[in-house]
C-alpha positions in Angstrom: 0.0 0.0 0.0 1.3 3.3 -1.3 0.0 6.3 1.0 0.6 10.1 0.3 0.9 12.1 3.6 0.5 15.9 3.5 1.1 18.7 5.6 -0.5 21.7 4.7 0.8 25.3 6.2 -0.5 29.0 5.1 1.4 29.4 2.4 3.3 25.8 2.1 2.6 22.1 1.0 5.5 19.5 2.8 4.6 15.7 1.5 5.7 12.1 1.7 5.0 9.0 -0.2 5.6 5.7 1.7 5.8 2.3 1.0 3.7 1.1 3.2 5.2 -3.0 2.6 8.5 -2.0 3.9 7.6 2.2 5.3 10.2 3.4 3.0 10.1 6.7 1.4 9.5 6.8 -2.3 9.1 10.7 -2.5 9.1 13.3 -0.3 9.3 17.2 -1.1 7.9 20.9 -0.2 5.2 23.5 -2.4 6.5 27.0 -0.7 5.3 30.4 -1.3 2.0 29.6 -2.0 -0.2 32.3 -3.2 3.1 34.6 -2.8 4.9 35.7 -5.6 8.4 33.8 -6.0 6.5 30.2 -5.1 9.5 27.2 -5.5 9.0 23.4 -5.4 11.3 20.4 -4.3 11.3 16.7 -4.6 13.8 14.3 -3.5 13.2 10.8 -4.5 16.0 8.1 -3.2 18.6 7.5 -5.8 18.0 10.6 -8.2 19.4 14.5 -8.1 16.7 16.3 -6.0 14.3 17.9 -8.8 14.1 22.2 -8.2 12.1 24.7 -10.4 10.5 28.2 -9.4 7.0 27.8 -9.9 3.7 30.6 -9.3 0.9 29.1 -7.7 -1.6 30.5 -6.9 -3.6 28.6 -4.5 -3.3 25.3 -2.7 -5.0 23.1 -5.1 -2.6 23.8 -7.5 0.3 23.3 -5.1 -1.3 19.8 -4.8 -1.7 19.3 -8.4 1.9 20.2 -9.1 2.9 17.5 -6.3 0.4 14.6 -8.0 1.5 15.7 -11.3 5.5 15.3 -10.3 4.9 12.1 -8.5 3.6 10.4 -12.2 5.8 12.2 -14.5 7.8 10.3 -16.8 11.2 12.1 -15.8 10.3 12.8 -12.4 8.1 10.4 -11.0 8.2 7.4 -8.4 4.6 6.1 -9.6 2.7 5.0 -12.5 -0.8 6.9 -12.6 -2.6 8.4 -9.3 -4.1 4.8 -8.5 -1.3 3.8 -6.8 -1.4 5.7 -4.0 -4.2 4.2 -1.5 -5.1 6.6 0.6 -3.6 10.5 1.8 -3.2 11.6 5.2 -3.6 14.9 6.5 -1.8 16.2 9.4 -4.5 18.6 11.3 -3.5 20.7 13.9 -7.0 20.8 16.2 -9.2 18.6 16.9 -10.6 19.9 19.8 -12.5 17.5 22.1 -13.8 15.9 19.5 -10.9 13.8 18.3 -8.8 11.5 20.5 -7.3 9.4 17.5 -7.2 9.7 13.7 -10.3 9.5 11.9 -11.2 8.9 8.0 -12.2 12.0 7.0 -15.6 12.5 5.6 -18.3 15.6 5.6 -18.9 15.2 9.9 -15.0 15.4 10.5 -14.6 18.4 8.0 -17.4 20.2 9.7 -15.6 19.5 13.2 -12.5 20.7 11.9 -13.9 23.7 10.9 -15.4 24.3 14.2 -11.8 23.5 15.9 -10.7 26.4 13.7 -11.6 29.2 16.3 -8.9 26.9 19.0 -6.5 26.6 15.7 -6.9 29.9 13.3 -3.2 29.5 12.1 -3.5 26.0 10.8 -6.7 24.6 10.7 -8.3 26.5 8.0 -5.0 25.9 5.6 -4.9 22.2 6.8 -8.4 22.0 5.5 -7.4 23.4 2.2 -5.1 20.6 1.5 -8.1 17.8 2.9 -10.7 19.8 -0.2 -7.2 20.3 -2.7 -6.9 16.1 -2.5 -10.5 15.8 -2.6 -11.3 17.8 -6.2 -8.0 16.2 -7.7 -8.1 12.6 -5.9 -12.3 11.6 -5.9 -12.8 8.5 -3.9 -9.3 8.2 -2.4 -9.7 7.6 1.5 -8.2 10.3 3.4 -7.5 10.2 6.8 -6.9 13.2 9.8 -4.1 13.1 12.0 -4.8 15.2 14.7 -2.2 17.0 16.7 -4.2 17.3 19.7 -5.1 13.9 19.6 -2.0 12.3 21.6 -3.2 14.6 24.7 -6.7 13.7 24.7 -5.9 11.0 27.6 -4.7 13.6 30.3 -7.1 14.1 33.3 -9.5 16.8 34.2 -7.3 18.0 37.1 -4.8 18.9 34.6 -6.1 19.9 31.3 -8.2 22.8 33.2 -7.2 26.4 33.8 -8.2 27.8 37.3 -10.5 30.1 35.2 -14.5 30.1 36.0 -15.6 26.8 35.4 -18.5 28.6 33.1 -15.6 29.2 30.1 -15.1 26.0 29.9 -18.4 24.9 29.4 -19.2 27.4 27.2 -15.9 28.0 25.0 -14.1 24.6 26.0 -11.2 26.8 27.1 -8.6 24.3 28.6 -5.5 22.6 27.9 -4.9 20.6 24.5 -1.4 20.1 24.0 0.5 20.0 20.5 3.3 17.8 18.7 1.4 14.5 19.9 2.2 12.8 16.8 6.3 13.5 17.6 5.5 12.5 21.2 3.7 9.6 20.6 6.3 8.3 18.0 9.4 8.9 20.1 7.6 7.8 23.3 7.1 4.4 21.7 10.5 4.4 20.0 12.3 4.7 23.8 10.1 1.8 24.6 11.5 -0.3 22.4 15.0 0.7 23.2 14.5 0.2 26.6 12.7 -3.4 26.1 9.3 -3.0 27.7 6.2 -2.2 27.1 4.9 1.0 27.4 2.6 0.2 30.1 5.7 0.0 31.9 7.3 3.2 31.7 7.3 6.7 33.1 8.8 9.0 30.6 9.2 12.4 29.5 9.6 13.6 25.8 10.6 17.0 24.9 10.6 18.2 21.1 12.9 20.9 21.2 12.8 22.9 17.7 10.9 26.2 17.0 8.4 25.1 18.3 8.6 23.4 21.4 6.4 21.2 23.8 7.3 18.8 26.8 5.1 16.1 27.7 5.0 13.2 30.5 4.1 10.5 29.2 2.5 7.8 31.6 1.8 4.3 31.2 1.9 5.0 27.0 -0.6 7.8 27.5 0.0 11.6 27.7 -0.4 12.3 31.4 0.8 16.1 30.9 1.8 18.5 28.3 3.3 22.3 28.3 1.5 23.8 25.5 -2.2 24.6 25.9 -5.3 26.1 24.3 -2.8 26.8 22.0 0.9 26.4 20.9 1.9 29.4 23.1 2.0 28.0 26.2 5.1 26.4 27.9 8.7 26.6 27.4 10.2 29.8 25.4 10.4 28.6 21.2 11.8 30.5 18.4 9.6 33.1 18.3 6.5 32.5 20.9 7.3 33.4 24.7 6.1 30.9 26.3 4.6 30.8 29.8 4.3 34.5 31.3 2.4 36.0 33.8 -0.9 36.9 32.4 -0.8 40.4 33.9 1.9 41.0 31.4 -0.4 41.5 28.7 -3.0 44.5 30.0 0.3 46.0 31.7 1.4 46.2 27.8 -1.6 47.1 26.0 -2.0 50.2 28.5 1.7 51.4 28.1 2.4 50.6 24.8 -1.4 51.0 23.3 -1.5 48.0 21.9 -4.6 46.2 20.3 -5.5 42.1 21.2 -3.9 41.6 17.8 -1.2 43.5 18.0 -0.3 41.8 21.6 -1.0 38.4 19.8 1.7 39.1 17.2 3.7 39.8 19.7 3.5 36.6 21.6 3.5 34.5 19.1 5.9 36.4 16.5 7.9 38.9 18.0 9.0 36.7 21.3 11.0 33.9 22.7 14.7 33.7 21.1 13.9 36.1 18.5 12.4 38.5 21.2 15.4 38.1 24.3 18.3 38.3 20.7 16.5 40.9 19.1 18.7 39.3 16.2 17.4 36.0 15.6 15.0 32.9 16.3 17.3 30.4 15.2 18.8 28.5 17.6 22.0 27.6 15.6 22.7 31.2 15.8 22.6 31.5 19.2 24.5 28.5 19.8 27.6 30.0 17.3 26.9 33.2 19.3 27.2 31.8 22.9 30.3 30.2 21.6 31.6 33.7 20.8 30.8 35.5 24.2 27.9 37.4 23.4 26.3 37.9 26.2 22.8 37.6 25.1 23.3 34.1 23.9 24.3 33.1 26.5 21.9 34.3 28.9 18.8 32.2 26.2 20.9 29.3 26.7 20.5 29.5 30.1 17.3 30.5 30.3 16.1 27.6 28.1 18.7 24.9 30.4 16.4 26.3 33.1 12.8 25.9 31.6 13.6 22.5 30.6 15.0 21.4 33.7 12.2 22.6 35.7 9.5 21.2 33.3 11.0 17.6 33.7 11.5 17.8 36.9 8.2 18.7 37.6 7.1 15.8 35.3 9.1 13.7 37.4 7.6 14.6 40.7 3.5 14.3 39.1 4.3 10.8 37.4 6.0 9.2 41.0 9.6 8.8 39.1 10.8 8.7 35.6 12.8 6.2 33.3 13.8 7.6 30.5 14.1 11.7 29.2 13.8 12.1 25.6 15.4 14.4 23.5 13.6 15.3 19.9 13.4 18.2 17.3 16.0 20.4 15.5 17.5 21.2 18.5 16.7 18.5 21.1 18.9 15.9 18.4 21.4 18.3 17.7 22.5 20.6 20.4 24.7 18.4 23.2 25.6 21.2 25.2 21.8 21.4 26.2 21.6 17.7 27.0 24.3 18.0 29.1 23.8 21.3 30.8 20.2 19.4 31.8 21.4 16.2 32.8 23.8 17.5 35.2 21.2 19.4 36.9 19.1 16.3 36.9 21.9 14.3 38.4 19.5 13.7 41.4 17.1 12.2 39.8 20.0 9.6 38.2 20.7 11.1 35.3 24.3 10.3 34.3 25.4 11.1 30.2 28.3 9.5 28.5 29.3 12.4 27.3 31.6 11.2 24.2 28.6 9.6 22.9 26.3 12.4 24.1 29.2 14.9 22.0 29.1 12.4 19.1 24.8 12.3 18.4 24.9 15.4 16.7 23.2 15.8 13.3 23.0 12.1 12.6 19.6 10.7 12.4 20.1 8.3 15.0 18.4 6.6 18.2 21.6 6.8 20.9 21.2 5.7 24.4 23.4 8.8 25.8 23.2 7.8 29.3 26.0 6.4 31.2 25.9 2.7 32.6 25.4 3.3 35.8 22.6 5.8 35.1 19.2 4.9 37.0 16.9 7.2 34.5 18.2 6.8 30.9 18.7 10.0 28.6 17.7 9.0 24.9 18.0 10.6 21.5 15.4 9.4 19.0 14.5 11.3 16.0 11.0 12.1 15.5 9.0 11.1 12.6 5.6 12.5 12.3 5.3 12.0 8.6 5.5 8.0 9.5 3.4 8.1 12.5 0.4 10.2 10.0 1.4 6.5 7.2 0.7 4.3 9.7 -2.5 5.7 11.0 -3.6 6.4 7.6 -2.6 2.4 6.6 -4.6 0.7 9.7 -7.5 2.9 9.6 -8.1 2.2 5.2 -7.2 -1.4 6.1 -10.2 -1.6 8.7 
């Protein structure tokens, strides 16, 4: 079985296409700029020179159309005709309440994405775009909804409400949802399987560390806790969003600096976190070089970020009874060791201990590495996360039932 997986942004199209009979990638590639002009498209296809032309799109189904049309061309192509391909899964940021797994999309899930997208107005809308691009160009292929939420739909009431009146919640389902449950829900089952037991077994604690970042506990194989909340915002500081503040923060700043709900919204989300404290950059590769250099300012982010994450999993720690394992995902979570160690030392008492040559040496290499020394009593892991896999799979066992 041949599935297409799709994730659709604002003004960008990234796909795979698996091989479902061995999960190998036959095709993967990126539509960008949308609907902007200077639009570009990539494939990569195992085997060949990566194909790259500059391209004007001018909506999303024609982003989608390019991709079909490139996956059957005679030159370019991994695939005969279009009936190859099975089925297509969506990635979809919000599901709300409504969705605690992945579902095969038909006219009741579109309309409950479309109510989700007042929680999700930065994806939702554009993720539906891609469902209705595959639809018109792909009649009668399943298509299936990976929900981002979805992952953190098992964590109890005591810790998915806000200490708000009880009234907002019933009336706006204001509360936490979590994001990145595919990635946590891949890796979390990936350090099972290193570690030889069953999930059921374990008390862990994954942390996707990239731009956007989320930690979540993970209890038993089910999400017991998460950072982020009603929406991505929440939690530890990212490339651009702030993270946790103190919500007095934000009437404090529209009354000084006059600014409007949307204007403190961008600001939040666009204008914050690494960007925001470097005033130069959200990249954390920057800051890292920078650090490295003595600037002062990079320095202080990498400490600030050592901290948040240190206090996150140890607070995970302390609401699961213990932990086994601490997983490290993400841009930066496989590829920065000076974080992993600067962490682990602080969670020495916990029994944390990192090999540090192979900590040093799991940088930028794709790999699962057990970075813990022997004698360590809660392992440190580095698995690379695989969403694009995790939407296959779903999309495989839900077209097969």
């Amino acid at each position: 079985m041949k599935i297409l997986v799709i994730n659709a942004g604002s003004s960008s199209i990234k796909y795979q296409l698996f091989d479902m009979q061995n999960e190998s990638v036959m095709a993967k590639g990126m539509c960008d700029r949308i609907g902007i002009e200077g639009g570009n498209f990539k494939q990569s296809a195992p085997g060949r020179e990566d194909y790259k032309i500059n391209v004007e799109m001018k909506n999303h189904e024609e982003a989608v159309r390019l991709v079909l049309d490139t996956l059957t061309s005679p030159e370019q192509g991994v695939i005969g005709s279009l009936a190859e391909i099975a089925a297509v899964g969506h990635r979809v940021l919000h599901g709300g309440e409504k969705f605690s797994g992945s579902v095969v999309i038909d006219d009741s899930v579109i309309a409950a994405i479309e109510e989700c997208c007042e929680l999700g107005p930065l994806h939702n809308p554009h993720n539906l775009t891609g469902i209705r691009a595959c639809e018109e160009l792909m009649p009668g292929v399943p298509q299936v909804a990976v929900f981002d939420t979805g992952f953190h739909q098992t964590m109890p009431d005591y810790v998915y409400l806000y200490a708000l009146p009880y009234e907002y919640y019933e009336k706006y389902k204001i509360r936490r949802y979590g994001f990145h449950g595919t990635s946590h829900r891949y890796v979390s089952g990936r350090a099972a399987a290193m570690l030889g037991k069953a999930p059921e077994e374990l008390k862990l604690v994954t942390c996707h560390l990239g731009n956007g970042s989320s930690i979540a506990a993970v209890k038993g194989g089910k999400c017991f806790d998460t950072t982020m909340g009603l929406t991505p915002l929440e939690g530890i500081m990212m490339g651009t969003r702030c993270g946790s503040i103190d919500p007095a923060i934000i009437p404090l700043l529209m009354e000084k600096e006059h600014m409007t709900p949307k204007e403190i919204d961008t600001m939040m989300n666009k204008k914050s976190g690494i960007l925001g404290v470097s005033q130069k950059t959200s990249d954390n590769r920057d800051i890292e070089q920078g650090a490295k250099n003595g600037d002062p300012r990079c320095q202080l982010i990498e400490s600030m970020l050592c901290h948040q994450l240190t206090k996150y999993i140890g607070g995970y720690a302390a609401a699961m009874g213990g932990v086994d394992a601490v997983i490290f995902t993400g841009g930066i979570g496989e590829n920065n060791p000076q974080y992993r160690t600067r962490v682990g030392e602080k969670l020495a008492f916990l029994g944390v201990k990192l090999n540090e040559e192979v900590n040093a040496a799991a940088k930028r290499n794709g790999k699962e590495v057990d970075i813990s020394a022997p004698e360590a009593k809660v392992k440190m892991l580095v698995i690379p996360t695989n969403e694009e896999l995790m939407i296959a799979r779903d999309t495989e066992e839900l077209c097969r039932a």
